[in-house]
Structure formats: C-alpha cells, structure tokens
C-alpha positions in Angstrom: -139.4 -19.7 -77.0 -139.8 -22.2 -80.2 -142.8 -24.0 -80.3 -141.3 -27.5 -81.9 -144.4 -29.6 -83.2 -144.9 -33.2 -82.8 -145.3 -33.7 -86.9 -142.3 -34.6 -88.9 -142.0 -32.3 -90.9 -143.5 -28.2 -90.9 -143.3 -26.6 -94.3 -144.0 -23.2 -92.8 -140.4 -23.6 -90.3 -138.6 -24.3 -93.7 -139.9 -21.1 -95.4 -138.9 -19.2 -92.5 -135.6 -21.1 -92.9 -135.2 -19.7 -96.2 -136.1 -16.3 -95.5 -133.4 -16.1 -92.4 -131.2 -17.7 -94.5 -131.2 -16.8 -98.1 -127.9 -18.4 -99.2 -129.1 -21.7 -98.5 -131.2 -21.6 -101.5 -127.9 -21.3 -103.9 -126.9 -24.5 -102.7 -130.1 -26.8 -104.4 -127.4 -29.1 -106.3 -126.8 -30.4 -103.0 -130.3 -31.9 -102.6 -130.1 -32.9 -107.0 -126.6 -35.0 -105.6 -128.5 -36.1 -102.3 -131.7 -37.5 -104.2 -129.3 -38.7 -106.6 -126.2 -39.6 -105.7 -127.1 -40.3 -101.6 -130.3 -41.5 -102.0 -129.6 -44.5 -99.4 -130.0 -41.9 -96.7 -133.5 -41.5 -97.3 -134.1 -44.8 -98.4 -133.2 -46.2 -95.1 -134.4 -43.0 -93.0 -131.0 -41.8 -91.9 -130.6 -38.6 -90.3 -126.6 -38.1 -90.5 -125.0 -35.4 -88.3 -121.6 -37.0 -88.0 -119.4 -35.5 -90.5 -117.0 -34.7 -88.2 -116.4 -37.8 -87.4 -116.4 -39.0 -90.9 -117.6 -37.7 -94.8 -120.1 -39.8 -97.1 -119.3 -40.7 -100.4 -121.6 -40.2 -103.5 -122.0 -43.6 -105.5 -120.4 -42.0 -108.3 -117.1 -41.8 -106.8 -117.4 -45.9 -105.9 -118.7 -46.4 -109.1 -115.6 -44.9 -111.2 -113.1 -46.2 -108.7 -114.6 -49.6 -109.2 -114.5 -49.4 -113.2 -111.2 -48.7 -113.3 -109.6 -51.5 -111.0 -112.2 -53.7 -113.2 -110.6 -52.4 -116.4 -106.9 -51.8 -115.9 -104.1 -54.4 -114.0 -102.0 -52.7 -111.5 -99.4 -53.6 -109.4 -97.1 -52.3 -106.5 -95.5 -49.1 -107.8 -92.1 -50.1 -106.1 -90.5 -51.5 -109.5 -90.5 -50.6 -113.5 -92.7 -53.6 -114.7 -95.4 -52.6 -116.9 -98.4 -53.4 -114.3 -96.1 -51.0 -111.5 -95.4 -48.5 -114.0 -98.9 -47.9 -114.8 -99.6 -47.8 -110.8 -96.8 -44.8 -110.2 -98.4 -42.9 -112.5 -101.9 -42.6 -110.9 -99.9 -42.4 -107.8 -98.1 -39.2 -109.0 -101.4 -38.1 -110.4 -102.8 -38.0 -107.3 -100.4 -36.3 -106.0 -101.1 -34.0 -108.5 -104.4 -33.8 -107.7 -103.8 -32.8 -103.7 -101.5 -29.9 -104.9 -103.8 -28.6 -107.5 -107.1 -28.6 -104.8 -105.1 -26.8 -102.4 -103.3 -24.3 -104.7 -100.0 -25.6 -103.8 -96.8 -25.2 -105.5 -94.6 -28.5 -105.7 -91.7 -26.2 -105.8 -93.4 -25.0 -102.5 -95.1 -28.4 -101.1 -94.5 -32.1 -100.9 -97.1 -34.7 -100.6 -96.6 -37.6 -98.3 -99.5 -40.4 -98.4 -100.0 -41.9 -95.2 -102.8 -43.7 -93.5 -104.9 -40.6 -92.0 -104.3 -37.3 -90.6 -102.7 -39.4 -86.9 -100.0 -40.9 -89.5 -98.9 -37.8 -90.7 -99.0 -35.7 -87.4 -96.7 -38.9 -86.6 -94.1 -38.6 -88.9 -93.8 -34.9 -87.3 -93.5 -36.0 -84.1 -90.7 -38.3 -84.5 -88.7 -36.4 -87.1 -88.6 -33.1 -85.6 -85.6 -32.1 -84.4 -86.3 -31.6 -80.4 -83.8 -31.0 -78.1 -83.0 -29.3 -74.7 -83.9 -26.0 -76.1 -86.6 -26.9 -78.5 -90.1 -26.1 -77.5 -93.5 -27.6 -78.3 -96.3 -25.0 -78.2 -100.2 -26.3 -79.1 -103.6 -24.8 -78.1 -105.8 -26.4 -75.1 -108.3 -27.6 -78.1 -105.8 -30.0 -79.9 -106.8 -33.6 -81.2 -104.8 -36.0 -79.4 -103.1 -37.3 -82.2 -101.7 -33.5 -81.9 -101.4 -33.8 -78.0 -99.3 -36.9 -78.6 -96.5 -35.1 -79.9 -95.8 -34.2 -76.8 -93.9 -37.5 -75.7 -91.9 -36.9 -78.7 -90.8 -33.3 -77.5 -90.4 -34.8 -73.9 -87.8 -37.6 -74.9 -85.7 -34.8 -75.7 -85.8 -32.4 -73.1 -87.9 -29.7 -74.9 -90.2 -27.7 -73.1 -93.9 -28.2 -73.8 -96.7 -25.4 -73.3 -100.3 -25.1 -73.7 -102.2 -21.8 -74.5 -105.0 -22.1 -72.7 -109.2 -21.3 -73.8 -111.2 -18.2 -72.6 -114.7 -19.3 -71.8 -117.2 -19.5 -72.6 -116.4 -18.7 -76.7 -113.9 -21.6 -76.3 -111.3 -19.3 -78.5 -107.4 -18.3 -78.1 -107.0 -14.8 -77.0 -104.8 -13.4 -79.2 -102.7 -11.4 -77.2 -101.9 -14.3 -75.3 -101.0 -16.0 -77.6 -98.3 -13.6 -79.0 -97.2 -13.2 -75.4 -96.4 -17.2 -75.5 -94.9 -16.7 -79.0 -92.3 -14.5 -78.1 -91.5 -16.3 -74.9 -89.4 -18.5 -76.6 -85.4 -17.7 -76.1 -82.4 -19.5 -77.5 -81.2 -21.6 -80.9 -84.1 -24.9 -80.5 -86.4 -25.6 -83.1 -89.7 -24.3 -82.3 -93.1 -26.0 -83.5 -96.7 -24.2 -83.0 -99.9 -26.9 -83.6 -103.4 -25.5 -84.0 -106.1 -26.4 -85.3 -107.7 -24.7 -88.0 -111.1 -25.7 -86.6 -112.1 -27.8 -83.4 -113.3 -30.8 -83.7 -114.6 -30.7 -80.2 -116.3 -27.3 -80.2 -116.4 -26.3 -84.2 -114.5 -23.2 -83.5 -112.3 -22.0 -86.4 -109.1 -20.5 -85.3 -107.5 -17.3 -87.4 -105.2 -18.5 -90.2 -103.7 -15.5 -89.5 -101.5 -17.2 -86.9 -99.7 -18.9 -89.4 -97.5 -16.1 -90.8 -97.7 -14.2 -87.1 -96.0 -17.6 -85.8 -93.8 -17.4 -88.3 -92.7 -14.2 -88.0 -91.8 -15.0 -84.4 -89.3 -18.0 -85.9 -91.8 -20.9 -85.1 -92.9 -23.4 -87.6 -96.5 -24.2 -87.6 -98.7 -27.3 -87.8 -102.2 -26.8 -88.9 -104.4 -29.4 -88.2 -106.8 -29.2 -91.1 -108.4 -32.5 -90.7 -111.7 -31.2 -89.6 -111.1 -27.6 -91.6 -111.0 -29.2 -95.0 -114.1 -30.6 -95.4 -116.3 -27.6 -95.5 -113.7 -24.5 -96.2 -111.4 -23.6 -98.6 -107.6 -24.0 -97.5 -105.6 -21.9 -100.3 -101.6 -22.9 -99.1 -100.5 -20.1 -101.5 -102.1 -17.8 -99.5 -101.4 -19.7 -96.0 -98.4 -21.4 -95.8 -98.2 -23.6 -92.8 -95.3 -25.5 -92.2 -97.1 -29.2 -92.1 -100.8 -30.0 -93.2 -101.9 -33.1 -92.0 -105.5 -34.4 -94.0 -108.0 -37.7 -93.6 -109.3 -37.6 -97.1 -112.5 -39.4 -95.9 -113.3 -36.8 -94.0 -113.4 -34.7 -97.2 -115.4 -37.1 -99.2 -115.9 -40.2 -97.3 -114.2 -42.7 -99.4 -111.6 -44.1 -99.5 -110.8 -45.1 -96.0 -107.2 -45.8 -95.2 -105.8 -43.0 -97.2 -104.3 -39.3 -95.6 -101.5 -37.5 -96.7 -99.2 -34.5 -95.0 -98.8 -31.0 -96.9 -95.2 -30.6 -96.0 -93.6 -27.2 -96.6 -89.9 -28.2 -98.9 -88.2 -26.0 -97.1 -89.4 -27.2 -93.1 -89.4 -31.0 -94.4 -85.8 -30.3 -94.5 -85.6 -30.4 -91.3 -87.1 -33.3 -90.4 -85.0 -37.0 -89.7 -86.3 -40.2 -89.8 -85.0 -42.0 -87.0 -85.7 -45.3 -88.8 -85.6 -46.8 -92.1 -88.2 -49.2 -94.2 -89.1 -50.9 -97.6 -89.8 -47.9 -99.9 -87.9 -45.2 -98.0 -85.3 -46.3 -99.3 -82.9 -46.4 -102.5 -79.6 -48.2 -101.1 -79.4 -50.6 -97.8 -76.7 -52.4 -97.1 -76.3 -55.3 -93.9 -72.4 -55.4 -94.1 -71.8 -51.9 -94.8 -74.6 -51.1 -92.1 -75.2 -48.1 -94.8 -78.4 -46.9 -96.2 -79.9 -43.9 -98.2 -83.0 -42.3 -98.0 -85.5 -41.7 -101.4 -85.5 -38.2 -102.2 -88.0 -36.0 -100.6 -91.4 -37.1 -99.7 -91.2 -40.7 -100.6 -88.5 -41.2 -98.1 -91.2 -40.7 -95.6 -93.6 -43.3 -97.0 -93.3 -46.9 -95.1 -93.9 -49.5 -97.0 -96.2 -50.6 -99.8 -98.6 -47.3 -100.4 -102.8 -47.8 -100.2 -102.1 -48.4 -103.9 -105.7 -49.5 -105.2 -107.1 -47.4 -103.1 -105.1 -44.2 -104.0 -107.1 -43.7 -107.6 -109.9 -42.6 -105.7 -108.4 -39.4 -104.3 -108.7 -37.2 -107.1 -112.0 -38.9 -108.5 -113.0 -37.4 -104.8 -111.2 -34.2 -105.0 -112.7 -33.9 -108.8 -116.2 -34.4 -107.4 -115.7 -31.5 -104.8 -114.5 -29.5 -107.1 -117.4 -30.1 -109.5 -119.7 -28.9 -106.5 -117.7 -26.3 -105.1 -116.2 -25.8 -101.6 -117.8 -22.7 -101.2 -121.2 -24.2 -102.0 -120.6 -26.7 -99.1 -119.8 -24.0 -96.5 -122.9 -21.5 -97.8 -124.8 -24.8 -96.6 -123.2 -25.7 -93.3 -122.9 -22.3 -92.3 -126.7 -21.4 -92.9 -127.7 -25.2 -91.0 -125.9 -24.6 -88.3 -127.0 -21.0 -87.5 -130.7 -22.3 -87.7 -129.5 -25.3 -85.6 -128.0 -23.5 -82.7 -130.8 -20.4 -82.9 -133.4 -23.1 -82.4 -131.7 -25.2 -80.0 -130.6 -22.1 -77.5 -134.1 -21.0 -77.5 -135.7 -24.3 -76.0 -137.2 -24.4 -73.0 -139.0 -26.2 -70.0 -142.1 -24.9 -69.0 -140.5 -23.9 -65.7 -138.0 -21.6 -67.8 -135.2 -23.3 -67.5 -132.8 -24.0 -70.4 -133.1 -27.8 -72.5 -129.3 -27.2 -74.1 -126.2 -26.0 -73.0 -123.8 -24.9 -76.1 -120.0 -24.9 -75.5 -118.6 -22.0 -77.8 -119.5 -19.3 -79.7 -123.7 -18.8 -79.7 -123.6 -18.3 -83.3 -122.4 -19.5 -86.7 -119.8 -16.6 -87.3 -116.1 -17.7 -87.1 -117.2 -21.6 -86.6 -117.3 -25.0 -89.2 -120.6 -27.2 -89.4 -119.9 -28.1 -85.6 -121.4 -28.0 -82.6 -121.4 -29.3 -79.3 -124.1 -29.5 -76.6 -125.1 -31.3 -73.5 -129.2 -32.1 -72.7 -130.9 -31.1 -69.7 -134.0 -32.1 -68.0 -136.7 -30.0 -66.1 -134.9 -29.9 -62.7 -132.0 -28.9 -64.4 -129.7 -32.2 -64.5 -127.6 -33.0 -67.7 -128.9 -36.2 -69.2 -125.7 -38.5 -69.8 -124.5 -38.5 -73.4 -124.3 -42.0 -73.7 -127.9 -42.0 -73.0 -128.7 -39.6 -75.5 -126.4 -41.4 -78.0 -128.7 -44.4 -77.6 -132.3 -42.2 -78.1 -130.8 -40.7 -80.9 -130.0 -44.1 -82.5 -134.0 -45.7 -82.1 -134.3 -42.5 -84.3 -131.8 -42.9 -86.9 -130.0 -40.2 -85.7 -126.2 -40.6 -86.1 -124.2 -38.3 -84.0 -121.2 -39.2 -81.7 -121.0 -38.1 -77.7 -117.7 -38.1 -75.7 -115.2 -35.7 -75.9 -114.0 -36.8 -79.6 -110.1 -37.4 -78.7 -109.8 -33.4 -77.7 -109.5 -33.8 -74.0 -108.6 -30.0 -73.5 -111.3 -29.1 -75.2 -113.2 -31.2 -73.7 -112.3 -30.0 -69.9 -112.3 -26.6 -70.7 -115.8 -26.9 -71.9 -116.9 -28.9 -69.4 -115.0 -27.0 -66.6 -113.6 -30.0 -65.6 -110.1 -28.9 -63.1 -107.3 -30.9 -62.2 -109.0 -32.8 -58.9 -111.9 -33.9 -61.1 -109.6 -35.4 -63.8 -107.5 -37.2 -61.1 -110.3 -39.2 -60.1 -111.0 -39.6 -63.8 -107.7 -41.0 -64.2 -107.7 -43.3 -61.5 -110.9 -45.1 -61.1 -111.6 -47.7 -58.7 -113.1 -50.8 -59.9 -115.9 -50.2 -57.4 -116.6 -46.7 -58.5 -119.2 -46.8 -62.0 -119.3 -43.7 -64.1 -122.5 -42.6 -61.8 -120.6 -42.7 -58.9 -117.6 -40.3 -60.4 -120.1 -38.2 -61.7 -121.6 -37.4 -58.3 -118.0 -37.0 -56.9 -117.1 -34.4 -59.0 -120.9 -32.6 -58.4 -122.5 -34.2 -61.1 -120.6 -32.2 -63.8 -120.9 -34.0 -67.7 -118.1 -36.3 -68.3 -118.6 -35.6 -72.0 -121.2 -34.2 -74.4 -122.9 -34.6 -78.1 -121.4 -33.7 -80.9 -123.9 -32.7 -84.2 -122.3 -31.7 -87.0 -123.7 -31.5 -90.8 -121.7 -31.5 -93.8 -121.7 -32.2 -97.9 -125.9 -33.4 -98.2 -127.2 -32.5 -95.2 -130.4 -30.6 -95.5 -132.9 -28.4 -93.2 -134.9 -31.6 -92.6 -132.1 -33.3 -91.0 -131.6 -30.2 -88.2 -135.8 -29.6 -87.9 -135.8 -33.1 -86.4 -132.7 -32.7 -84.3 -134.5 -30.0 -83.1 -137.4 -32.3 -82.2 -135.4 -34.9 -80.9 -133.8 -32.7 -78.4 -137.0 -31.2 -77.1 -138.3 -35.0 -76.9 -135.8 -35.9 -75.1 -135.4 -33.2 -73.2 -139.0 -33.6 -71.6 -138.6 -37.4 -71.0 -140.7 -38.5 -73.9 -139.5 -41.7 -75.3 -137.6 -42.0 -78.5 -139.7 -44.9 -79.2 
C-alpha cells in the first residue's frame, strides 16, 4: 500500500519516479516551455488535469497570432480585393499546414475548416449517402457527436449497430468485431466510426481496423479528436476515410477552429443536401439552379474563422518544434505512475479508495483515465462532490460521463432498467433518490487526464487529493 504524506511535495517519490520511468527525463523541454511559456499555471497554483477536455496554449502562440493581425489588414477571403487576397493565402497556408503535420497527400486528402471536431462529424452525417440498405456501424465508446449520426442513418432506413465493450479493459474484441464487419450484405453504403482513443476511458483502439474495415468494403470514420493531442496520426500510413479534429485540443488556442481530413476519393461520395454563402460558385432564384465550389470548399458554410485561422499552423509549428513523440514519452510515463499509485490506495480496513474503468496500466491507452472515489464503508463518493473538493484545490478535472454515454454505462454497468429511470425522471425524484433506485450504482465518474506541460507534481498531489478525500478529510 502507498504511504501518501501530508507535505506538498516529497523529492524522494519523484526520484523513484524517475527511476520507474526513465523516459520521462528526455522530455525536460517540457518543464523549460512550462516555466517559460505556461508560467501562469504556477503563478496562480493551477493543477490542470483536463486536457481532454481541452489543450493550453503557450503565450508564444498568442503572442505571434496577435503581431500579425496588429501588422497586416485582412479581410473576408470570399472576393479578389487586395485585403481578401492576402486572407486566402494564409487560409490555403493553413491548409497547408494540416496536411503537412499529418503526412497527408492533397492528391490523397482535402481539408474542410469547420467549427470543431462536432462540425465535421456533421457534415458526414448529413452527406452520406444512407438508404434502406446502408448501415451505420460505431463502437459502444463513441462521442455523441459520433452517436448522433445515427438519426441521420435512421431518416433513411439504414440499419444501425453497435459493437459492444468487454469488461472490465473497456476494449473491442476483435473477433467480434470482424464478425460485425462481414455481416453486412447487399449494394448500401457502409460507414464504420471509432475512436482512435476514448475520451471516456483513454483506451486507444488499433488503427489497424482502418484497412481491416476497409477490406470488408466499409468506409471508416476515425474520431481523432482526443488521439491527436498526444500521438502521432501518419494518414499515409492510416488512411481513414474521414478525420474529424478540434485543434484546441491539440494546442489550446484558437477556439472555434476544427477541420475534417476527408479522403478525395470517399468525399466523393458525399451530397450536401443544402446550399450556403461560400459553397457556392453559381446560384440562381429564377433558374432555381446552383453549383457547388469544387471539392472541400463546397462544404464550408459561410464566412470561415478567418482571423482566427493564422493561428493553426503557428500551433501546429509549435508542436512540431517540441515533438509529438516527446508529448506522449510524457503522458505515457504520468499516467502509469498515476494509476500504479492510485490502484494501490487503501483504507485501513483494506478496502479499495479508487475504482479504475479500463485497462490497469498505461500500455495501449492516451493521457486518460477515469475513476470513481470511495469511502471507508465502501460507498462511491458522488462526482459532483469530488469535482467541487478538487476545485478548493485548484484542481481542474471534469466528472460526468464526458458526452460518451456507452462508455459511460458500460463502465458503470449501468443496464437498460437503470437508464429508463434515468431517462425519465420525476420532478420529485433528486439525483439521490435515483441513485438509491438503481442500488446506489455511480451516475458518472472523474475524468484526469494530463497532457502538453503537465509534470510529476501535478499527479503526486492528485494522488494526495484522492487519498484526502477519500478518508473524509476536508479539502479546505
């Protein structure tokens, strides 16, 4: 059992650190870019484990984005005018940039900007070509901006299948999964969604699926919104069909800004069922006629994030200049101390302060993990409640179920009854009162996940936190 002292800080725990984990030390430009570039987190005492939810951004990358709207004049890159002209090319540059950092081919990939990683699985949804034969096919552990497709797929008749979880790693069994695959019969379009890791549970799913999928006739969505951020995607290696990204969750600024990776050759396939300003290079009211831009732009309503599209590839540049692989040595060595120490924390009757919902180990999963608190007599301690200790601390992390309901009531074995009385609350009934109907099982859980500058300080006093809480001490 770890014996977590009351100090802040044990300089003995983080040379044992760095002799379990060796590779962290590689990664010290990390702590240079934190003291230097993040230094606002220590400043203000911030312990950030919410990268999941959303990256940080190094001054830097404000800085230079802010010099050059304060130097240059720009205008909407719909038109030829000098101020619009100089605005399509940083557009195109940046389009540029999102091919280069993945290793895409434009004679393989288009770039569509959109507003995040829900835009783009949007323009999917609506443009694929469902029908009566068509099927939709997604894991249990999709975000629901995934799940949503669904009504798409349903308006037109297309069958729609989930392949479910094997407890308690929270993974796809493979076999299974080729067994769903090749159930498909007839003509239809076929479309396969993943994720390439959870952002419920942190589990990375095998890329591998992307050619087996294919190889079965299916196209495939990868959902690399929470991948991204801490792994390398290579799309000439893996070439998924559609890539939908949230930039800030790469680099944490700008907000506003995603884009979708499509595939030339599966965006093809795809029609708009509407029109809009700059989708557009003909419209006509009495001919009722209109003709769509060619490729990618014809999927791009409206005015573009134009201003804030110049920070893309200063944010791409600055992960580049650090190196992805750097980023994931770190996460990867955090979050095996992280759930070592947190697994191994108990009451002084014996029983266990943490559950952990996947894997019980850093191998195959992101900078992710997800857990639920338990007191002495062996009752979970409601996430919200933890979510409030954790913020008299300075602790930033984010309970729920994170928009992956699957996930969510796979992990939290939550069956069909409980969710109906989920789903249908009375206004008498309080969350306490559905929580002891469905025998006191966790409506949700806490999500901790590191990222770009986290360091071994931030975990050590998760650690503490958890076994402070855990024993009823006050975060006060």
């Amino acid at each position: 059992m770890t014996t977590i002292s009351t100090n802040d800080f044990i300089e003995q725990d983080y040379h044992d650190f760095l002799a379990d984990y060796p590779g962290y030390g590689a990664t010290a430009i990390l702590d240079d870019l934190r003291r230097d570039e993040f230094s606002r987190l220590d400043h203000q005492k911030h312990i950030y484990l919410d990268y999941t939810g959303g990256g940080l951004y190094a001054a830097s990358q404000v800085t230079e984005h802010m010099q050059l709207l304060q130097k240059e004049v720009f205008g909407n890159p719909h038109s030829h005018n000098p101020t619009s002209s100089a605005m399509t090319a940083l557009v195109e540059q940046a389009r540029e940039a999102v091919l280069t950092f993945f290793n895409a081919s434009p004679e393989t990939y288009t770039v569509i900007f959109t507003a995040n990683a829900s835009g783009a699985l949007k323009l999917v949804g609506e443009a694929y070509p469902f029908r009566s034969d068509s099927y939709y096919l997604l894991t249990f552990d999709n975000h629901n901006s995934v799940n949503g497709i669904r009504e798409f797929a349903r308006q037109c008749g297309a069958t729609t299948t989930y392949v479910p979880l094997d407890l308690p790693e929270i993974r796809v069994d493979e076999a299974r999964l080729i067994d769903y695959l090749a159930a498909a019969v007839g003509d239809g379009d076929r479309l396969f969604a993943f994720p390439a890791q959870s952002n419920f549970s942190g589990v990375q799913h095998p890329l591998d699926w992307i050619p087996l999928a294919q190889e079965y006739g299916w196209d495939v969505m990868l959902d690399a919104a929470a991948f991204v951020p801490t792994n390398r995607l290579d799309l000439s290696r893996y070439q998924p069909d559609f890539v939908p990204i949230s930039f800030y969750k790469m680099f944490g600024y700008p907000t506003g800004i995603g884009c979708l990776l499509a595939r030339n050759q599966a965006l093809t396939k795809l029609s708009r069922p509407w029109f809009a300003g700059g989708t557009t290079t003909l419209v006509s009211v009495q001919n009722d006629q209109y003709d769509f831009r060619p490729s990618g732009e014809a999927f791009e309503d409206g005015t573009l994030n134009y201003l804030g599209l110049p920070a893309v590839p200063i944010g791409l540049a600055y992960l580049n200049k650090i190196g992805i692989e750097t980023i994931h040595e770190r996460v990867q060595c955090l979050i095996g101390w992280l759930i070592e120490h947190l697994l191994s924390l108990q009451h002084d009757n014996g029983k266990q302060m943490v559950r952990l919902y996947g894997p019980p180990g850093a191998d195959h999963r992101g900078g992710t993990i997800t857990v639920n608190f338990y007191d002495e007599a062996g009752e979970v301690i409601d996430h919200l409640l933890v979510e409030q200790q954790a913020a008299a601390k300075h602790i930033s992390l984010r309970t729920g179920t994170f928009c992956n309901p699957g996930g969510g009531e796979m992990a939290l074995s939550l069956d069909k009854t409980d969710l109906i009385l989920c789903g249908e609350p009375s206004p008498r009934l309080t969350m306490d009162d559905i929580r002891l109907a469905i025998d006191r099982k966790s409506l949700g859980a806490v999500r901790i996940s590191v990222g770009l500058v986290s360091n071994f300080e931030d975990v050590y006093q998760l650690v503490v936190f958890a076994n402070r809480l855990c024993r009823g001490e006050s975060a006060e």
